[in-house]
VOLO-156106 format. One record per atom (N, C-alpha, C): residue in one letter; atom name; x, y, z. Coordinates in nm, 2 decimals, decimal comma, always signed. Layout:
# residues N
+---------+-------+--------+--------+--------+
| residuo | atomo |      x |      y |      z |
+---------+-------+--------+--------+--------+
|       A |    CA |      X |      Y |      Z |
...
+---------+-------+--------+--------+--------+
END
This chain:
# residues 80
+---------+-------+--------+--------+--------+
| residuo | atomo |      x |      y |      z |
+---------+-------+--------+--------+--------+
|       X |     N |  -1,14 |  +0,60 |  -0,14 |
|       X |    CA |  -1,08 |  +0,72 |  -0,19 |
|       X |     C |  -1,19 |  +0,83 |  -0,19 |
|       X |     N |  -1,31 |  +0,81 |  -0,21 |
|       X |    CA |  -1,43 |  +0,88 |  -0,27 |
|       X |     C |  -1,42 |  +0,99 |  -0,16 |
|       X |     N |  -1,48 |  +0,90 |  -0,04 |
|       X |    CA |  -1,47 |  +0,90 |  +0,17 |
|       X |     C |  -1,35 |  +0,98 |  +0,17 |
|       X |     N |  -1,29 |  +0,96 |  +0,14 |
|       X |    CA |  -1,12 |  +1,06 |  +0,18 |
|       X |     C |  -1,12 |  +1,19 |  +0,13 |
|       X |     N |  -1,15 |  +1,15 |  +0,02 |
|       X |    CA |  -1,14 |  +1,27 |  -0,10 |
|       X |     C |  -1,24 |  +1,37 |  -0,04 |
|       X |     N |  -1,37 |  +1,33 |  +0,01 |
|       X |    CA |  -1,47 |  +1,41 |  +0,06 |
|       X |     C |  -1,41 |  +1,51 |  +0,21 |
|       X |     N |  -1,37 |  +1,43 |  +0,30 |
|       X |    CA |  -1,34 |  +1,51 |  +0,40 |
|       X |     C |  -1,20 |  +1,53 |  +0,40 |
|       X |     N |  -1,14 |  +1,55 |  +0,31 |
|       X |    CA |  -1,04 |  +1,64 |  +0,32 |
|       X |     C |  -1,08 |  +1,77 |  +0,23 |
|       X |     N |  -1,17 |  +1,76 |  +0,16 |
|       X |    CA |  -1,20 |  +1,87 |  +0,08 |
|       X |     C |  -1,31 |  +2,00 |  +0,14 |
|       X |     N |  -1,43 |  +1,91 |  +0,23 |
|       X |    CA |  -1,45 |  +1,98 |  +0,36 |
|       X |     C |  -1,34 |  +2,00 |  +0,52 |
|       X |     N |  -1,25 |  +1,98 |  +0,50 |
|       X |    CA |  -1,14 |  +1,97 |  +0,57 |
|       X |     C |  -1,17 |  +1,95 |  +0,71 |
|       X |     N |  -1,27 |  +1,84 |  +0,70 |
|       X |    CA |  -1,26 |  +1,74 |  +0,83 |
|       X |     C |  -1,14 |  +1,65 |  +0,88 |
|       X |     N |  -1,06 |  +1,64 |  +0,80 |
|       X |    CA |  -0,91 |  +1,61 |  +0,77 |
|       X |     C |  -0,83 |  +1,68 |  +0,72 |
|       X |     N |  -0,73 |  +1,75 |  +0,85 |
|       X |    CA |  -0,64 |  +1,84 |  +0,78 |
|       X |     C |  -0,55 |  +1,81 |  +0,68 |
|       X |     N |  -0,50 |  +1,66 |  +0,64 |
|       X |    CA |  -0,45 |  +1,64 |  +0,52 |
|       X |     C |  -0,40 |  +1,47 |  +0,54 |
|       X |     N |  -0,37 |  +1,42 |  +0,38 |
|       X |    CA |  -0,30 |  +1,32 |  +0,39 |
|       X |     C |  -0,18 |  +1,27 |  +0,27 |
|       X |     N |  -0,11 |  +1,20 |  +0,33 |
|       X |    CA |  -0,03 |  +1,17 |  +0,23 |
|       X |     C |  +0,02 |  +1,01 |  +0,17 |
|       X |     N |  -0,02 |  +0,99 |  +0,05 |
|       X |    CA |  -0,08 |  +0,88 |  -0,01 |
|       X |     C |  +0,08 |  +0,84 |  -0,09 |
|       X |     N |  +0,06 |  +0,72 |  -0,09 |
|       X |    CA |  +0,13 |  +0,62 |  -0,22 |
|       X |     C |  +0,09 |  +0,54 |  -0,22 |
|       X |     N |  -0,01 |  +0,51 |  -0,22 |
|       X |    CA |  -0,07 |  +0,35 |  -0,27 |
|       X |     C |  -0,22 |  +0,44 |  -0,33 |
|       X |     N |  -0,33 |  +0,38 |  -0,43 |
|       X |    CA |  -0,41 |  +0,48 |  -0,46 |
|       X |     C |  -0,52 |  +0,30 |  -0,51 |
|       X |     N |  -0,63 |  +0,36 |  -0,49 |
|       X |    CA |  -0,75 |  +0,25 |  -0,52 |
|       X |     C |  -0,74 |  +0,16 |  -0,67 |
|       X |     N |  -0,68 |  +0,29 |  -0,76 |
|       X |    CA |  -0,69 |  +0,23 |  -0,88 |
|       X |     C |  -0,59 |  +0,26 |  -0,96 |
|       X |     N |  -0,45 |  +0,18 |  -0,92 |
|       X |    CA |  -0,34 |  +0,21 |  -0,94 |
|       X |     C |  -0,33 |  +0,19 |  -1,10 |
|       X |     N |  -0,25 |  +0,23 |  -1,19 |
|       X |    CA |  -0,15 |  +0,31 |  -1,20 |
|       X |     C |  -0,28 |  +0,52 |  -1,20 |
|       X |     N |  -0,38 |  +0,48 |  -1,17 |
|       X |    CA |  -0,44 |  +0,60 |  -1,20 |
|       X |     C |  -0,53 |  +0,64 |  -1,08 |
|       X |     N |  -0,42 |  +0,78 |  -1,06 |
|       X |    CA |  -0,46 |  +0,84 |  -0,95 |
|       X |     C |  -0,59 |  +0,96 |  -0,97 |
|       X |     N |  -0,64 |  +0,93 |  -0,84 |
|       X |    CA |  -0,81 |  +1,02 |  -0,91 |
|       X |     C |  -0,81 |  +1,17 |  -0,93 |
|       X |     N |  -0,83 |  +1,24 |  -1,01 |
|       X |    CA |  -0,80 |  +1,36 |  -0,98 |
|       X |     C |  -0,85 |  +1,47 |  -0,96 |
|       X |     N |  -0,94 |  +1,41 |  -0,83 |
|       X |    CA |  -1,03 |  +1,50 |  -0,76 |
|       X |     C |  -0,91 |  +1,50 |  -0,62 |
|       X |     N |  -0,80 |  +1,43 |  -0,59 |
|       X |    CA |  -0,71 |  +1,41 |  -0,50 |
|       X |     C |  -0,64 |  +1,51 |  -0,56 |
|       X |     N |  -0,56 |  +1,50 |  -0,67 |
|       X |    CA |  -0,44 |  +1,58 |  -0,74 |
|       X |     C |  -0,52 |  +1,75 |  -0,72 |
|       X |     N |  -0,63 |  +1,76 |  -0,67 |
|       X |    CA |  -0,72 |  +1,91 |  -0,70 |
|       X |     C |  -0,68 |  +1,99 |  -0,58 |
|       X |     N |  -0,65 |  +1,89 |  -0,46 |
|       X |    CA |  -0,65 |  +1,93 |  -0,33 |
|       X |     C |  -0,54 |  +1,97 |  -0,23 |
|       X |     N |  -0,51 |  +2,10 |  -0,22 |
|       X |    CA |  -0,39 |  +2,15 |  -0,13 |
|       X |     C |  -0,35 |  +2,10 |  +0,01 |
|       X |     N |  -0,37 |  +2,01 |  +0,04 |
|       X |    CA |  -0,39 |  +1,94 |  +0,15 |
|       X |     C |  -0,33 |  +1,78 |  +0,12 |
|       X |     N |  -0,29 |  +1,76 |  +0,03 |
|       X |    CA |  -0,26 |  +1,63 |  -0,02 |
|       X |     C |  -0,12 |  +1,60 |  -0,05 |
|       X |     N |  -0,04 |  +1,52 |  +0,00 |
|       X |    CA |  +0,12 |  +1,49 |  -0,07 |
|       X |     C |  +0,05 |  +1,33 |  -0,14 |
|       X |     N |  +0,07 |  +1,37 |  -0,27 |
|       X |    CA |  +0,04 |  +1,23 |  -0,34 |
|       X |     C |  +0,22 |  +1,16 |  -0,42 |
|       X |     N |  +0,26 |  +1,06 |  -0,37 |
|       X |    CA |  +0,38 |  +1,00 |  -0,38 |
|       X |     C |  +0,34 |  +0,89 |  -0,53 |
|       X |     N |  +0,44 |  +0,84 |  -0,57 |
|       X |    CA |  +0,45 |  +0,70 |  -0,67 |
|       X |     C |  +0,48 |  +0,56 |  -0,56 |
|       X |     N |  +0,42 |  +0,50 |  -0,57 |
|       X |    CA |  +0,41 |  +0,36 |  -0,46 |
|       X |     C |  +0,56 |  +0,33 |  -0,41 |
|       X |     N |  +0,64 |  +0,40 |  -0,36 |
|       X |    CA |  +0,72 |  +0,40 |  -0,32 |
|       X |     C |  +0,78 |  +0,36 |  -0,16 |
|       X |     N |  +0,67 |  +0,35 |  -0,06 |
|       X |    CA |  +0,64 |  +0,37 |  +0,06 |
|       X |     C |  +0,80 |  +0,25 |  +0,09 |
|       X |     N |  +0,79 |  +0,18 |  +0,09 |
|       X |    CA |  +0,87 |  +0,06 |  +0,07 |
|       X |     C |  +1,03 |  +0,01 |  +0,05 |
|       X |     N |  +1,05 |  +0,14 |  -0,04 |
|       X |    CA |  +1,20 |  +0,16 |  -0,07 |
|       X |     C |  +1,27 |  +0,26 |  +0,01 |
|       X |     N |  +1,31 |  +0,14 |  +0,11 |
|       X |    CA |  +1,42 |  +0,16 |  +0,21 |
|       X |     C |  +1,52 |  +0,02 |  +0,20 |
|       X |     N |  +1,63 |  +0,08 |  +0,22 |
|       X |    CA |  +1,70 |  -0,07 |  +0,24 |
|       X |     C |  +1,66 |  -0,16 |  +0,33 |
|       X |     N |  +1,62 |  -0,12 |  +0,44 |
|       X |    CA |  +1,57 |  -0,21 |  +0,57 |
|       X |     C |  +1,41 |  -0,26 |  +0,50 |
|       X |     N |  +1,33 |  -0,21 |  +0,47 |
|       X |    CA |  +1,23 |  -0,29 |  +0,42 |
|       X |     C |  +1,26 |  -0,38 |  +0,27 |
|       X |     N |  +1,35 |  -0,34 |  +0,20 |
|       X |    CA |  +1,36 |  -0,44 |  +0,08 |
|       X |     C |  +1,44 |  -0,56 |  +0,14 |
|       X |     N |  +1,53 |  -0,56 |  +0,28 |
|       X |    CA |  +1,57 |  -0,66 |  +0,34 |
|       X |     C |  +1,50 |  -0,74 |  +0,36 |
|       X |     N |  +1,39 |  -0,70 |  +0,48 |
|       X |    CA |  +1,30 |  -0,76 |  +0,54 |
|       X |     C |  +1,21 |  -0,83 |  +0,44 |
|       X |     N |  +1,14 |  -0,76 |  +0,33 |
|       X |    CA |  +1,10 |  -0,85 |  +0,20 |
|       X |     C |  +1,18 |  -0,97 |  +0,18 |
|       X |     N |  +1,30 |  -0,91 |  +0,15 |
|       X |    CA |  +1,33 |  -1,08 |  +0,08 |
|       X |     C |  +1,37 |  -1,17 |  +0,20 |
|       X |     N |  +1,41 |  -1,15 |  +0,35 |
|       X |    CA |  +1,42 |  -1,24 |  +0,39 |
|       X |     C |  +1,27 |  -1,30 |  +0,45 |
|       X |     N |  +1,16 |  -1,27 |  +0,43 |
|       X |    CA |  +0,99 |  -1,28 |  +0,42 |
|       X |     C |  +1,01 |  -1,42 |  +0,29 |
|       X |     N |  +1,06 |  -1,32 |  +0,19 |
|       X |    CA |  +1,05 |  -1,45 |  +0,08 |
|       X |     C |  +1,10 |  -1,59 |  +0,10 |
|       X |     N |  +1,19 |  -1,57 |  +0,17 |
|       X |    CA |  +1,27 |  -1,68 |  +0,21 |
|       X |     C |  +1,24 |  -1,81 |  +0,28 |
|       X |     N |  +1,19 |  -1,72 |  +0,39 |
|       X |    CA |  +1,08 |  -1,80 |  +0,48 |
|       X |     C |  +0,99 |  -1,86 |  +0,40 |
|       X |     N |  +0,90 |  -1,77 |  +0,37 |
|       X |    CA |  +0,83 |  -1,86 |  +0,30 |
|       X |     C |  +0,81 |  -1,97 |  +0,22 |
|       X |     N |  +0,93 |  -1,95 |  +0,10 |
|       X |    CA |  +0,98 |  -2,09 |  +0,01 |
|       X |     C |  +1,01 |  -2,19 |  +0,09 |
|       X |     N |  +1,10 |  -2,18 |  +0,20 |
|       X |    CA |  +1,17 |  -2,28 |  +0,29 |
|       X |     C |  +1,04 |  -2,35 |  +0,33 |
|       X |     N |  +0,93 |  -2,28 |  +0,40 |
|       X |    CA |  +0,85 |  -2,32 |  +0,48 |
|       X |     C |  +0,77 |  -2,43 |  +0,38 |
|       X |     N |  +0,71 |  -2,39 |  +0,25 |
|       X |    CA |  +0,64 |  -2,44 |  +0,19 |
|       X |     C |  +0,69 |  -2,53 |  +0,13 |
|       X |     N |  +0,83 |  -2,52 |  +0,04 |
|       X |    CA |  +0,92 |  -2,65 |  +0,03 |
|       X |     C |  +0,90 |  -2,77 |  +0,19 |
|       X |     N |  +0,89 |  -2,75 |  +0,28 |
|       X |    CA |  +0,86 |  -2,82 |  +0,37 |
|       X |     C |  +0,73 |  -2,83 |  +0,41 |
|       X |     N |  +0,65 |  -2,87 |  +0,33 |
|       X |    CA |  +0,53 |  -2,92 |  +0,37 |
|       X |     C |  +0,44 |  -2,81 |  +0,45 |
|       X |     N |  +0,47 |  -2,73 |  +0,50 |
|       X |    CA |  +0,40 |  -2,65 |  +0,57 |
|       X |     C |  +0,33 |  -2,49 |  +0,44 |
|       X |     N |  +0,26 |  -2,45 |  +0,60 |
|       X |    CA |  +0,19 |  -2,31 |  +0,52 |
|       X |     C |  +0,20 |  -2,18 |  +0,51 |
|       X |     N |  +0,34 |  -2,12 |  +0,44 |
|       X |    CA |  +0,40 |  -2,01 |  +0,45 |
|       X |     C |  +0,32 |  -1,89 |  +0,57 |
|       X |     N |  +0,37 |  -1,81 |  +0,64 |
|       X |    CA |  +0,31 |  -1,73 |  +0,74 |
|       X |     C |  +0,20 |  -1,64 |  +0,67 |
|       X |     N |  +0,32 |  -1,60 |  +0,56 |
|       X |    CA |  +0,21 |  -1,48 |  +0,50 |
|       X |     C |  +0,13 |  -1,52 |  +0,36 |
|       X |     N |  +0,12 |  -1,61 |  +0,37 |
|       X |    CA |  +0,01 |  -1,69 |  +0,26 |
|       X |     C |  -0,13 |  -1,62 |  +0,23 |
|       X |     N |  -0,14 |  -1,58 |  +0,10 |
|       X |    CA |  -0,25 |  -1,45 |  +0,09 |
|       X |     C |  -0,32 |  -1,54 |  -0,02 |
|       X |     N |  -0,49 |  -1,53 |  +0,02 |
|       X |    CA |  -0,57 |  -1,63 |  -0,04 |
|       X |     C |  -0,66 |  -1,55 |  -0,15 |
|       X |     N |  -0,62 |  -1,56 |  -0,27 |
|       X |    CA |  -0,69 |  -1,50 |  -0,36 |
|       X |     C |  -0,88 |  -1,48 |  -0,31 |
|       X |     N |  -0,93 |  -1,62 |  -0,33 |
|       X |    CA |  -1,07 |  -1,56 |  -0,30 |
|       X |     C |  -1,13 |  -1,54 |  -0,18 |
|       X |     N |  -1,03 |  -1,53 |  -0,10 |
|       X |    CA |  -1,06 |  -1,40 |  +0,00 |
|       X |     C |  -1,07 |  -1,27 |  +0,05 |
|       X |     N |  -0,98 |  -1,23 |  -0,08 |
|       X |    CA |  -0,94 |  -1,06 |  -0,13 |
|       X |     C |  -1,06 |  -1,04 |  -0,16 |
+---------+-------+--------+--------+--------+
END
C-alpha cells in the first residue's frame, strides 16, 4: 500500500480502486487523502454468480477431501 499510496499521489498512476486493503478492517489514511482513489468495503465478491461459484468451490473440496484426496484449492498456512 505504502508503493501505491506513493505513486498515485505523484500520479504516476492515474488512479485506483481498492476493496481489499493490507490491514483490514483499517484502511490507511494517507489512501482516504487522495482524489484519485475509489476505496470500497471488501465487497468485490458479492455477486450472485460469484457467491455460487464459492459454494460450489466448497463443495468440491469437502467431497474431494472426504475422499482421500487433496482439495484443489488447499491453502497452506506456512506458506502464506
Amino acid at each position: 500500500e505504502e508503493a501505491l499510496t506513493a505513486m498515485l499521489r505523484e500520479r504516476r498512476l492515474a488512479g485506483a480502486a481498492l476493496d481489499v486493503f493490507e490491514h483490514e478492517p483499517a484502511i490507511n489514511p494517507q489512501l482516504r487523502d487522495l482524489d484519485n482513489v475509489l476505496l470500497l468495503p471488501h465487497m468485490g465478491s458479492a455477486t450472485l454468480e460469484a457467491r455460487i461459484d464459492m459454494g460450489e468451490k466448497v463443495l468440491v473440496n469437502i467431497r474431494t477431501f472426504v475422499d482421500g484426496h487433496q482439495p484443489p484449492d488447499r491453502v497452506i498456512a506456512k506458506l502464506m
